[in-house]
N, C-alpha and C positions, 0 to 999 in steps of 0.2 A: 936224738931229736925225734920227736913223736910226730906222725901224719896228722895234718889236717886233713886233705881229701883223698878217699881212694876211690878210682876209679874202676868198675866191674866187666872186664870182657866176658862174657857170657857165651856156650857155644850155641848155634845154631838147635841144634838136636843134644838136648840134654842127655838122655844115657846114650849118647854113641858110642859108648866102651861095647853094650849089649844089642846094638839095631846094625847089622851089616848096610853100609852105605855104599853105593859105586858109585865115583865121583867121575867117573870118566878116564881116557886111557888115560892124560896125563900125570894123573895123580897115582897110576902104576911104577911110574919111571922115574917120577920123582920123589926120593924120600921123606918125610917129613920128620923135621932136625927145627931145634931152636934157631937158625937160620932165617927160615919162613914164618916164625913167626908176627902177625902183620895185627896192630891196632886201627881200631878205624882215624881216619883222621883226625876227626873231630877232638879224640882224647886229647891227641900229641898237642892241639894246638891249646884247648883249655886249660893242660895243664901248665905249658908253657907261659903262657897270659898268667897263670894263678901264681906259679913259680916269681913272674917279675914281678907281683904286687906283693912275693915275701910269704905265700901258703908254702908250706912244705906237701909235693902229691906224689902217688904213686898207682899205677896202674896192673892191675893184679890180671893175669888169661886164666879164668877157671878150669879152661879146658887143659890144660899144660901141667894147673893143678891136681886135676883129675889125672890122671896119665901118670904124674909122678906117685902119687897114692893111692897105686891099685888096691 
């Protein structure tokens, strides 16, 4: 079954693979795993709404993207 809408998370700081960022200690101690991954809200709920009205959607993290296809 084919998507109707897809939804784009986009990161903050587009080449973050190449600009060292400090995000502060906590983000020392905590890993970042598929776990953390976090949509803004708004997505979850549009889609959800578009989902009961019968859209097929999906919500793509370019950033996760990016990461996977160094």
């Amino acid at each position: 079954m084919a998507t109707d809408i897809v939804f784009i998370h986009a990161p903050t700081v587009y080449d973050f693979r190449k600009k060292p960022i400090f995000y502060g200690p906590v983000s020392d101690v905590v890993p970042s795993s598929p776990v953390f991954e976090m949509y803004p809200i708004g997505f979850m709920t549009m889609s959800s709404h578009l989902e009961a009205a019968g859209f097929k959607t999906r919500i793509v993290n370019i950033a996760v993207q990016m990461l996977q296809n160094k």
